[in-house]
C-alpha positions in Angstrom: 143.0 45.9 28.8 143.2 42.2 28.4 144.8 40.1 30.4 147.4 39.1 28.1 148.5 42.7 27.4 151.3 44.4 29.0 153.1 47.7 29.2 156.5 49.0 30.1 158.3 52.1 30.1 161.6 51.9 28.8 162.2 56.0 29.4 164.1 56.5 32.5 162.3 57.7 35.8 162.6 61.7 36.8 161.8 63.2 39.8 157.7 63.1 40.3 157.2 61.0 36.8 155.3 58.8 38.7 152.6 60.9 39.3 151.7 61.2 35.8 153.0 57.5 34.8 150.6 55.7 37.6 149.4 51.9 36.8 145.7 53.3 36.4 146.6 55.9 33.4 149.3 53.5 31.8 146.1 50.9 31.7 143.9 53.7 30.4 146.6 54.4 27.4 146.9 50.7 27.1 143.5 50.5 26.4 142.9 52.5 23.5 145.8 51.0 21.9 143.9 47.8 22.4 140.9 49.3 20.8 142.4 51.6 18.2 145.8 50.3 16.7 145.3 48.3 14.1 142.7 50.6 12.8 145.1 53.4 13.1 147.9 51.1 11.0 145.4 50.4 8.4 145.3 54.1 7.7 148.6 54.9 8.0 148.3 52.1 4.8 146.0 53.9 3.1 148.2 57.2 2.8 150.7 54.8 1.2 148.4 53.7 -0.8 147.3 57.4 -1.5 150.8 58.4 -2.1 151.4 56.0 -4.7 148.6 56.6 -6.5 149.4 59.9 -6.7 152.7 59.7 -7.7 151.8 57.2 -10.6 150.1 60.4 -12.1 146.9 60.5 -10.1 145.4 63.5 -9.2 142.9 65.0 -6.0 139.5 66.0 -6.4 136.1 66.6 -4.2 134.9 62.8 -3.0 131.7 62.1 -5.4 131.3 59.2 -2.9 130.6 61.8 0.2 128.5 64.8 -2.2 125.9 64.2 0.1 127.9 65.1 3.0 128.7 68.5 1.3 125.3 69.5 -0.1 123.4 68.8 2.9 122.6 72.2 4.6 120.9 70.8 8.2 123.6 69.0 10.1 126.4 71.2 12.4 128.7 70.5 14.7 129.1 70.8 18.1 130.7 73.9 18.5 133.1 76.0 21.1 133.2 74.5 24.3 133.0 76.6 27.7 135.8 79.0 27.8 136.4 78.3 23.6 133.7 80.7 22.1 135.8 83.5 22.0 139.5 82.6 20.1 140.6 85.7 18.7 144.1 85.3 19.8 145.4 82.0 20.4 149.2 81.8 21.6 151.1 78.6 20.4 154.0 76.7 22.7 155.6 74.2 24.0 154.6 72.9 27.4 157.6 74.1 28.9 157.3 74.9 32.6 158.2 78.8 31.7 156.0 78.6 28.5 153.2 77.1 30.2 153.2 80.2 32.8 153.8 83.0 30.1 151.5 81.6 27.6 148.6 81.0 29.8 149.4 85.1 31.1 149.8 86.4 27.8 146.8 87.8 27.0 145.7 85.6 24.2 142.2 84.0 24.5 143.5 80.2 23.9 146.9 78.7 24.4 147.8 75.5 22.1 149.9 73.6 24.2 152.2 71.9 21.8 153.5 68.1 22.1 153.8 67.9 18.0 155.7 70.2 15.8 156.5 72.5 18.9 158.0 69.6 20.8 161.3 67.8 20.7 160.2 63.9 21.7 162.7 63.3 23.9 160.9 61.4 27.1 162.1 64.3 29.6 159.9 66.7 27.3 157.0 64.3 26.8 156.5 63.2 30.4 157.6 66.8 32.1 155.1 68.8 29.6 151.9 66.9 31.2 153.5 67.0 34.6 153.1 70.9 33.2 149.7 71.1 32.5 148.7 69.1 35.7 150.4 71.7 37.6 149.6 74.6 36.1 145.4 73.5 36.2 146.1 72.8 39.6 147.6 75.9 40.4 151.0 74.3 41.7 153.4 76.7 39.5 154.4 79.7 41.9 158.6 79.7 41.3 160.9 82.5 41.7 164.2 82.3 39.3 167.9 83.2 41.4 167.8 86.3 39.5 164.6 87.2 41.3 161.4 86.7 38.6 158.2 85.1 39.7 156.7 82.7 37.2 153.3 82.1 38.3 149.7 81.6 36.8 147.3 84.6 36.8 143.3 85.2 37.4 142.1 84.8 33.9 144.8 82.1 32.1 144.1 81.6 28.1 141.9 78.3 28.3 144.2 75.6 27.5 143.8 73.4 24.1 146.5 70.4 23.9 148.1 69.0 20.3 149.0 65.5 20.6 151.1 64.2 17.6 150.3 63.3 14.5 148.7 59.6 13.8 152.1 58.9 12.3 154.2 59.2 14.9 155.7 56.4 17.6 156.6 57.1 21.4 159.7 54.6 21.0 160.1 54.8 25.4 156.7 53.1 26.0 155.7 50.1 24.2 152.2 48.3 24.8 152.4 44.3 24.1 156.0 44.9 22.9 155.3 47.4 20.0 156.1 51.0 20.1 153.3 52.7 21.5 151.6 55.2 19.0 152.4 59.4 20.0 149.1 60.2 19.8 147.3 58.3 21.9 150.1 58.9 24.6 149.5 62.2 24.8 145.6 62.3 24.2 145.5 59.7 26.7 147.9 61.0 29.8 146.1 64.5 29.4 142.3 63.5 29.4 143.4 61.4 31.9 145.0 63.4 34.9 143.2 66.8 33.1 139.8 66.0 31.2 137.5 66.2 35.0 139.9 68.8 36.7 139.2 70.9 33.5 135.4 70.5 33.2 135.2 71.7 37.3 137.1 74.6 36.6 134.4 75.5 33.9 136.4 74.8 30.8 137.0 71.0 29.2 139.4 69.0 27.8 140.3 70.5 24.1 142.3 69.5 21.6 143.6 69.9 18.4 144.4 67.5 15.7 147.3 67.5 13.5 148.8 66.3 10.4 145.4 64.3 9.2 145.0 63.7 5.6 141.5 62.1 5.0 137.8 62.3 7.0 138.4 58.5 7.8 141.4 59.3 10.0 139.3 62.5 11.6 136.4 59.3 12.2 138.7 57.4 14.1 140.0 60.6 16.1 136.1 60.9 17.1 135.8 57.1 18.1 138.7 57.4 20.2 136.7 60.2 22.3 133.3 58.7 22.0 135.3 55.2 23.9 137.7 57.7 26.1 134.9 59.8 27.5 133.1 56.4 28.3 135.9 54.7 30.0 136.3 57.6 32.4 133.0 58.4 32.7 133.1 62.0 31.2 129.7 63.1 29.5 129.6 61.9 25.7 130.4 64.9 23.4 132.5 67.4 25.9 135.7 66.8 24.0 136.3 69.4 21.6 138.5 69.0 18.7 140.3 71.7 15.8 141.3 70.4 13.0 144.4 71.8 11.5 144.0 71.0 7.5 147.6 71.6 6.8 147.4 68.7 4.3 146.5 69.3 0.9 144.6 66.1 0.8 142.5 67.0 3.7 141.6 70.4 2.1 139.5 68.5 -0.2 137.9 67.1 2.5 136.9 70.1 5.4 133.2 69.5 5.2 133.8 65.1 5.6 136.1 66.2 8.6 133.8 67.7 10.3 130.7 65.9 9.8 132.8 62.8 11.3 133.9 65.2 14.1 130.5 66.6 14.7 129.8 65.6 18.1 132.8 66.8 19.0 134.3 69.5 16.4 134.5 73.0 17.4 136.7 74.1 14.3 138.9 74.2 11.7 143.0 76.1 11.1 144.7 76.9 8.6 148.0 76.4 8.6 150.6 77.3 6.1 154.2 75.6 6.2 152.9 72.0 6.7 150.6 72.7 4.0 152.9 73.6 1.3 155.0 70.7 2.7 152.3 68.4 2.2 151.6 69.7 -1.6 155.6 69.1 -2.5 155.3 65.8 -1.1 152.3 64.4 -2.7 153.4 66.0 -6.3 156.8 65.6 -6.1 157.1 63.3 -8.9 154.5 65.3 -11.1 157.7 67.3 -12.8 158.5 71.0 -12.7 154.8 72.2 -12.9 154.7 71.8 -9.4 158.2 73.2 -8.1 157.3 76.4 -5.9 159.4 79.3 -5.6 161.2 80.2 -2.2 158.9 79.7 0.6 159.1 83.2 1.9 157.1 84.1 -0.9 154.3 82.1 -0.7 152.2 84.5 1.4 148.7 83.4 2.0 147.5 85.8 -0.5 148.4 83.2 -3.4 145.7 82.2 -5.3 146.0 78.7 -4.4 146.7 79.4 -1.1 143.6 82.1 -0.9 141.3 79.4 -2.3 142.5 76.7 0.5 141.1 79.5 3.2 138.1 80.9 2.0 137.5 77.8 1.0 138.1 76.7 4.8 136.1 80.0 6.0 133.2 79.1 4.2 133.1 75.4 5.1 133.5 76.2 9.0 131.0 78.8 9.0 128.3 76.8 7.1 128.6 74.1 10.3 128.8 76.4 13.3 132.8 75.9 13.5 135.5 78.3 14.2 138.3 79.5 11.8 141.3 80.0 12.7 143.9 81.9 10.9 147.5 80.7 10.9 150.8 81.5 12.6 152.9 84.8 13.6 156.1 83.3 14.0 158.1 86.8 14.7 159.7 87.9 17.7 160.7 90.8 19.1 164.0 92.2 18.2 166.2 94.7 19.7 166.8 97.2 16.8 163.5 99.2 17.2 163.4 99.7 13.2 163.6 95.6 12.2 160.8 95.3 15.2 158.6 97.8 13.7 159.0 96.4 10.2 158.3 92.8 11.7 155.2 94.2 13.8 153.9 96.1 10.3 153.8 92.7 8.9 151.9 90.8 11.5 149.5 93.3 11.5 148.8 93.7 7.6 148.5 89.3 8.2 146.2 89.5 11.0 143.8 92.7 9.5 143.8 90.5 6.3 142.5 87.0 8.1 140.0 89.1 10.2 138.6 90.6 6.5 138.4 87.7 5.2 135.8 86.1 8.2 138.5 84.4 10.2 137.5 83.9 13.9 141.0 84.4 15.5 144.8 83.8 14.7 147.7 82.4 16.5 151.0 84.2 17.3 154.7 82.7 18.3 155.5 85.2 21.3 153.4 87.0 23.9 154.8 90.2 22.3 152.2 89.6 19.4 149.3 89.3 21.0 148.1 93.0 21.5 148.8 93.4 17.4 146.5 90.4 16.8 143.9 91.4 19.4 143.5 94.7 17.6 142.9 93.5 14.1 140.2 91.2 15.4 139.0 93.7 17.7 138.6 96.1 14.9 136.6 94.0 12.7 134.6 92.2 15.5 132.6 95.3 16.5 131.8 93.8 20.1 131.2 90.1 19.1 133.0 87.2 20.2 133.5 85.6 16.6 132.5 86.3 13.0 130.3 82.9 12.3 127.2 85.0 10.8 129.9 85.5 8.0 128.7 82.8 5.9 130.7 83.7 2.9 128.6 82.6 0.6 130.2 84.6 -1.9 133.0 81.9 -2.2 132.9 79.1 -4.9 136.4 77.3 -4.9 136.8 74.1 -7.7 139.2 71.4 -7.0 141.4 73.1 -9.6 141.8 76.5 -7.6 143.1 74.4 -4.9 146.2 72.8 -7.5 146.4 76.5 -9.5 150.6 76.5 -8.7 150.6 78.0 -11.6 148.8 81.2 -10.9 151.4 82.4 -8.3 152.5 86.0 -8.8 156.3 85.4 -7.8 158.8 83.4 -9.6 161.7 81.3 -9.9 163.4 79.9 -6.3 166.1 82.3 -5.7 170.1 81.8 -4.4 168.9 83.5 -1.3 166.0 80.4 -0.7 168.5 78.1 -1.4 170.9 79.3 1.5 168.0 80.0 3.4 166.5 76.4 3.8 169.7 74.8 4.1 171.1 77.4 7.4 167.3 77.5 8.7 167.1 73.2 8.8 170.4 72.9 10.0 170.1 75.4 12.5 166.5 73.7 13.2 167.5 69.9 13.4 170.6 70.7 16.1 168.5 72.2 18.6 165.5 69.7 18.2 168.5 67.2 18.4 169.7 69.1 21.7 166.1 68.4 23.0 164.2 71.9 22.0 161.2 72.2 19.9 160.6 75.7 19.3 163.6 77.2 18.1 164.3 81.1 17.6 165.9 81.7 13.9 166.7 84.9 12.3 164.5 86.7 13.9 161.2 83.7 13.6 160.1 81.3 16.2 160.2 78.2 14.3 159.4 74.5 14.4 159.6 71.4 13.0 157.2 72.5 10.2 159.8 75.2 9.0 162.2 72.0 8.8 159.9 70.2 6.9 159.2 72.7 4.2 162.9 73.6 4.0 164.1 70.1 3.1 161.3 69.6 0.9 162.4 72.2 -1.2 165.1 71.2 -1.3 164.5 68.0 -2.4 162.3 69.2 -5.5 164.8 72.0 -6.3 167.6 69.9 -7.0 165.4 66.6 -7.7 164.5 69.0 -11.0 168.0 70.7 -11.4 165.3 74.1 -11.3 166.4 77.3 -12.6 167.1 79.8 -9.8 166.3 83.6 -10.7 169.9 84.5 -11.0 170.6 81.9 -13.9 172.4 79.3 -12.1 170.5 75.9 -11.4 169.8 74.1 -8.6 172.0 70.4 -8.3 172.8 68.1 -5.7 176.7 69.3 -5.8 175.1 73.0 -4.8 172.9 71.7 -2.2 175.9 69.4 -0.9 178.2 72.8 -0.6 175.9 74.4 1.0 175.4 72.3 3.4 179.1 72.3 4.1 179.6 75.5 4.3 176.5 76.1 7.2 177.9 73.1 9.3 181.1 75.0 9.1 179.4 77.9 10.6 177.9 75.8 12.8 180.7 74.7 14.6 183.0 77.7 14.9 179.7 79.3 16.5 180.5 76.4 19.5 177.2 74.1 18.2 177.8 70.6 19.5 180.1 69.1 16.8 177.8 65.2 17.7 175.2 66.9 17.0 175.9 69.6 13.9 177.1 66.1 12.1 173.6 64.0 13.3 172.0 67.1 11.7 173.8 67.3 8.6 173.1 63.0 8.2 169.8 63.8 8.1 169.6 66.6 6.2 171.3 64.8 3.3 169.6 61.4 4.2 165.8 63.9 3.8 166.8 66.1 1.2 169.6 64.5 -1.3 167.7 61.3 -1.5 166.4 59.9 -5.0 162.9 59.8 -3.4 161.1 62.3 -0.8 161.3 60.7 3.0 157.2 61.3 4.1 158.1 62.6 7.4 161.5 64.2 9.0 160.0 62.9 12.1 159.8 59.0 11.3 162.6 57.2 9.8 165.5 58.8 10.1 164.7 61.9 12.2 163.6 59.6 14.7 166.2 57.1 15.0 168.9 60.1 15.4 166.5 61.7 18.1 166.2 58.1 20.5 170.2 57.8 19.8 171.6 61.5 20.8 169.3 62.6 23.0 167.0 60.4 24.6 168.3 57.0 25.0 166.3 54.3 26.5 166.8 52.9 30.1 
């Protein structure tokens, strides 16, 4: 850090913050600012720049520029890590101190330790969720409730793989040389900091896995920042490990670039679903009605677009020695035995159908889940650890398969979607608002992707007045009632009225709007968060 550089934390202090905010880490995260932010504000320019090209009537294709990259047979990546060759069942959370313990007991092979879409920002939840992590890889967390339950870490924890937000996002309480310090490189940096040696003496390493990027030039400068990190703390070049979700449609034209610019330090690739779908409404939302999708429930992964996004992804991992990991199980149990069962059925049909198809492991929403997971993988696994001799050459996916909306097998949005989205993002945004990320809804654990998706179709539903399948058509004056009507709800269930009305603003401001807002969690989703629930000392 140069002398002429300065920090300061303008979240308040909690009890034992200062062990993760000492001078020595602050300088460390201070430092890859200094080395990294203007090249990380140059790309954020470039998805503009995308954006607008896109909505001018461009389209996406394979790079011609990087063929070489994709027809070159030799290179691979890196690979699993210690304690990352076997992923089978990977468990997804906030790092919660509860979460932490029952996620890292669960069962599951890997637990994704969630400071992005899992995470309400608030500084409490940023600062407490690596005070977390510390604790639980030291062993501190042995707590007994009133009520008489131990919460305490096992013999053989899931190993522990940490999301830091998206390149996109800001940490408004700590701002290096005055500016807003950027979410990502917090919470890379704090982590590898106070966790990246403890981790490698304990046999495992400090893991990661990348979210929200859209092109192999942002996955270049994710791989930068660990060649400089690793070097500054004096942690052997290449023991980072890094998954990539592509849950971008613009980064599923580029898997094989993403990796090759990861190589060093890639050990695989996931498929998401929600964000995905997201991202495809948002970068054709001005292409007309071609585009408009029916309710998201019915987009199953067996779509043909969505099918040729993860074979596609299958193949591309397994050519380079990387993992494949399937996407989410967001149920929960419930207590009427017959809605569990039918819940369970589904999760297993999911997970059977990613381990067919070559995938190396899954993720699930609630230790519940895990054994159901475990035993589709089990029974297609036949004693290995992963499935990367499936090489699936069989695929052959053109850019076209990848934009085929209009092969889906369902059809027009329905009433039912409509009243979904709007009770699901309502019911979303006023508990991130109350400070939790991971939110149970109707029966699904759910996160800020499920808001996402839900206002985006929103948006497109009523931006092109689309038919829904019992005749009537989809208008702002519909949406607007509807919205109404669940904030009514809202507060005769006893929701905080500040923050029912903070959620409806930006539901309206995200969804209503005569152009699409790029991210809930920028803008105005942001500005509401700082204001009603984490305001600045």
């Amino acid at each position: 850090m140069s002398p002429t550089s300065r920090i300061e934390i303008l979240g308040e202090y909690e009890d034992r913050f200062e062990e993760i905010l000492t001078p020595e880490a602050l300088q460390f995260v201070a430092g890859l600012h200094q080395a990294f932010a203007d090249r990380r504000t140059e790309l954020l320019a470039e998805r503009e720049r995308r954006t607008a090209a896109l909505a001018a009537g461009g389209t996406l294709d394979f790079l011609p520029g990087t063929r070489e990259v994709r027809e070159d047979r030799s290179w691979r990546v890196a690979g699993a890590g210690p304690g990352l060759h076997d992923r089978r069942v990977e468990i997804t959370g906030p790092p919660e101190r509860r979460m932490t313990v029952n996620a890292l007991n669960s069962g599951a092979k890997v637990w994704l330790a969630d400071f992005e879409d899992a995470t309400s920002p608030t500084w409490h939840n940023i600062v407490s969720g690596q005070l977390n992590l510390l604790d639980a890889i030291e062993g501190r967390i042995d707590e007994t409730t009133p009520e008489g339950k131990r919460y305490r870490i096992g013999d053989s924890p899931a190993t522990i793989v940490v999301r830091p937000r998206g390149w996109h996002l800001d940490e408004a309480h700590l701002l290096v040389d005055g500016r807003p310090a950027i979410g990502a490189l917090v919470d890379f940096g704090l982590y590898l900091f106070h966790c990246g040696r403890r981790q490698i003496e304990l046999g495992s390493g400090p893991y990661f896995y990348l979210p929200k990027l859209e092109n192999h030039l942002e996955a270049r400068l994710w791989n930068d920042v660990f060649t400089f990190a690793q070097a500054e703390l004096g942690i052997a070049h290449g023991t980072v490990r890094a998954t990539v979700l592509i849950e971008t449609i613009t980064a599923a034209f580029e898997m094989d670039e993403i990796l090759y610019e990861l190589r060093e330090h890639a050990a695989g690739l996931n498929a998401g679903r929600w964000d995905y779908l997201f991202s495809l409404i948002k970068n054709f939302a001005h292409h007309g009605p071609r585009f408009v999708l029916p309710d998201r429930a019915a987009i199953t992964m067996t779509q043909p677009f969505m099918r040729a996004y993860t074979d596609l992804l299958v193949r591309t991992c397994h050519r380079r020695g990387a993992h494949a990991i399937g996407g989410m199980a967001a149920a929960i149990p419930q207590r009427d035995p017959e809605a569990n069962e039918v819940a369970l059925t589904k999760v297993r049909i999911d997970k059977e159908r990613e381990a067919n198809d070559g995938f190396d492991g899954s993720w699930v929403a609630h230790p519940a889940l895990v054994a159901t997971c475990r035993t589709a993988f089990d029974e297609v696994f036949e004693g290995r650890s992963s499935q990367l001799d499936r090489t699936r050459e069989d695929v052959e996916i053109t850019a076209d398969d990848l934009l085929a909306v209009h092969r889906l097998t369902v059809g027009l949005p329905t009433e039912q979607g409509l009243r979904s989205n709007v009770a699901v993002a309502l019911r979303y945004l006023v508990a991130w608002l109350g400070g939790s990320g991971a939110v149970a809804v109707f029966g699904l654990m759910e996160d800020v992707a499920t808001a996402e998706i839900a206002r985006c179709q929103l948006w497109q539903w009523q931006h092109h007045c689309s038919r829904l399948t019992g005749g009537s058509l989809a208008t702002p004056g519909t949406v607007r009632r509807l919205i109404d009507t669940e904030r009514a709800t809202l507060l005769e269930e006893g929701a905080d009225p500040t923050l029912v009305d903070n959620a409806v603003r930006i539901l309206d401001e995200t969804s209503l709007g005569a152009t699409l807002p790029a991210f809930l969690t920028t803008e105005a989703y942001a500005r509401h968060l700082v204001r009603t629930t984490a305001p600045v000392a």
